[in-house]
N, C-alpha and C positions, 0 to 999 in steps of 0.2 A: 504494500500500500504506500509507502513510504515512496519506493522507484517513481511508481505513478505516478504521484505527486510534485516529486522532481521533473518528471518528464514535462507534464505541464506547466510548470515554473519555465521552465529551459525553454518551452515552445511560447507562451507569453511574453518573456524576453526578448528572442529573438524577433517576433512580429512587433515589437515596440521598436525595437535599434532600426525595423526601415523606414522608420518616419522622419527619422533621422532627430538632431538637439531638438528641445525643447523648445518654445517660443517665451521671450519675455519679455515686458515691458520696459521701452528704455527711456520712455518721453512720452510728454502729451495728457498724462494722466493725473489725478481728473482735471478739467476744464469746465468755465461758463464765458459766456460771451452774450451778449446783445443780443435779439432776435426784433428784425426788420420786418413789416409788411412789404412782400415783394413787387410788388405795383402789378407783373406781367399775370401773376397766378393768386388761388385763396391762401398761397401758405404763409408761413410765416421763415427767412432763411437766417443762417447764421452763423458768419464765419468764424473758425479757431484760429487765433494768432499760429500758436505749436503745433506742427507738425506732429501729429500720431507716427510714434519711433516704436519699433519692434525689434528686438535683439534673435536673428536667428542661428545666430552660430557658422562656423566653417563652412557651409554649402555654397557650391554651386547651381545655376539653372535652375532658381526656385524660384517661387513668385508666391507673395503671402495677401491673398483674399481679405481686403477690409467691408466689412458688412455692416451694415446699419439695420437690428436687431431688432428695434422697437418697432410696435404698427403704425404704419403709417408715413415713418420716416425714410427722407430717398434724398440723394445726391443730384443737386441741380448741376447740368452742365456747368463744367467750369476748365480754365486751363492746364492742365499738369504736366509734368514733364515727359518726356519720354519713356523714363521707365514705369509708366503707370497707364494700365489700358481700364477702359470701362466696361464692364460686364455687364450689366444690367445697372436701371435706374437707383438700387440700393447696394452694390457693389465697386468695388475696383479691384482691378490684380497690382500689385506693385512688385516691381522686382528685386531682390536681394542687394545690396550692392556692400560690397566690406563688411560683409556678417550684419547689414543692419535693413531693413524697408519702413519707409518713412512716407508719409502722403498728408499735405495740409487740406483742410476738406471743410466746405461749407454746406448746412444741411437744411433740408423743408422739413416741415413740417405744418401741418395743422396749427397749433397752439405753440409760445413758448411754453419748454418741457424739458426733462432729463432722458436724455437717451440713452441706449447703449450700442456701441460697436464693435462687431468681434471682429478678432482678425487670427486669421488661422492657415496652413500650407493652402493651394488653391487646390492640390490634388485631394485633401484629408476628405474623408466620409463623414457629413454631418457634427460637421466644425469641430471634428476630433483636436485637441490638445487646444484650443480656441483660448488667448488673451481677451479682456471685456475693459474697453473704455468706458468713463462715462462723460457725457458732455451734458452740460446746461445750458440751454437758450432760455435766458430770462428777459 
């Protein structure tokens, strides 16, 4: 009983190490800022000064999924650099660069509110290993 249990220890293990480090928070956290009526739509938008920093470790060719969590919350067009593609209206992919992915983000919403933002590998199943910002538009 003992092996057994080892063996699946050993096989747990292993299917963690391919996800490869951890994700950490390296910036960004927590924030509030101002929330503006955006004249063009009902929401209400709100840009963060700090850049949401993610610490991912040694990897290469990874790209770290920032999501905006909460209902209702989405990412209004906006400029980013290169290393950051748009996935959908409540996502971005950012790219790893020097162990770090970072993306300044201004948000809609409904009301000013507290959000939350995860950010997690783009490839992970169901925001496996997921960091949680939180942002206030007040």
């Amino acid at each position: 009983m003992v092996r057994a249990a080892g063996v699946v220890l050993a096989a747990a293990t292993a299917a963690s190490s391919n996800t490869g480090p951890r994700l950490h928070i390296a910036g960004g956290n927590p924030q509030s800022a101002t929330a503006y009526a955006s004249g063009i739509s009902a929401d209400y938008w709100t840009t963060f000064a700090a850049p949401l920093r993610v610490s991912a470790g040694p990897v290469k060719n990874v790209a770290i999924r920032f999501t905006c969590a909460s209902r209702g919350c989405t990412f209004p067009p906006q400029d980013q650099p290169d290393t950051v593609n748009r996935v959908d209206p409540a996502s971005y992919d950012v790219k790893v660069v020097n162990g770090t992915a970072e993306i300044t983000l201004t948000i809609a919403t409904a009301a000013p509110e507290t959000v939350t933002v995860l950010a997690y590998r783009s490839t992970a199943r169901a925001h496996a290993g997921a960091v949680a910002f939180t942002l206030t538009a007040r």
